[in-house]
N, C-alpha and C positions, 0 to 999 in steps of 0.2 A: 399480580402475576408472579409466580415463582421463578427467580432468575438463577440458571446453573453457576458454580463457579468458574472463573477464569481457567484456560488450560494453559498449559509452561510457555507456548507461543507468544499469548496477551502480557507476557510480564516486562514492561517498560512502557507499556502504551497509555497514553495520557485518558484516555478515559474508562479506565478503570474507576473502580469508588469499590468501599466498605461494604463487604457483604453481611446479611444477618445475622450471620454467625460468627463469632470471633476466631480473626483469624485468616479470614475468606474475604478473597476481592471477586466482586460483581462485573460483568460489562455493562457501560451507561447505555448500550446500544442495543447492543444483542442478546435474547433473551439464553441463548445455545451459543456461546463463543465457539465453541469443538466444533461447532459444524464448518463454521466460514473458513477452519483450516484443514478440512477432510482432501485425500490425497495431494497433490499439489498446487492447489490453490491456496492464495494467502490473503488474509482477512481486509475486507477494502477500507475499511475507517480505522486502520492502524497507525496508529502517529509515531509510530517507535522505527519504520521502516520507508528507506530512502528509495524513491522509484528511478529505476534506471534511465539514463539517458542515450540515446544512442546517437552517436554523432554520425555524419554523414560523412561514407569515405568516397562517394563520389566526387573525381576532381576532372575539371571542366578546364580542354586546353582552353590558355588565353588567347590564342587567337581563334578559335573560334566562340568563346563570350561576348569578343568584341563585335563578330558579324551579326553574332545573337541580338545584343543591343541595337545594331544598326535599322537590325529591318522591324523595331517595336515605333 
């Protein structure tokens, strides 16, 4: 199967590999890397890219946690 090369997106990402032509890296994965980063979505077996975390800003008065626990 003929694999495109890497677009400027895949460059850092651990599975890259040597493509047939010198010079050219391959995705180990996807046969079309450009596609997996068409408009704004971003490629899901990326290793080069940190998934955000959202922390929760919900805050929960303590006294009413405490009646929370009472009635479990």
């Amino acid at each position: 199967m003929q694999k495109d090369p890497i677009v400027e997106e895949c460059n850092g990402c651990g599975r890259t590999v040597v493509g047939p032509e010198p010079g050219t890296a391959c995705c180990r994965v996807y046969p079309m890397p450009g596609a997996q980063w068409r408009g704004i979505r971003k490629c899901p077996m990326a290793t080069h890219l940190k998934k955000e975390v959202k922390e929760d800003t919900f805050k929960l008065n303590p006294l009413k946690a405490s009646k929370r626990s009472m009635g479990k």
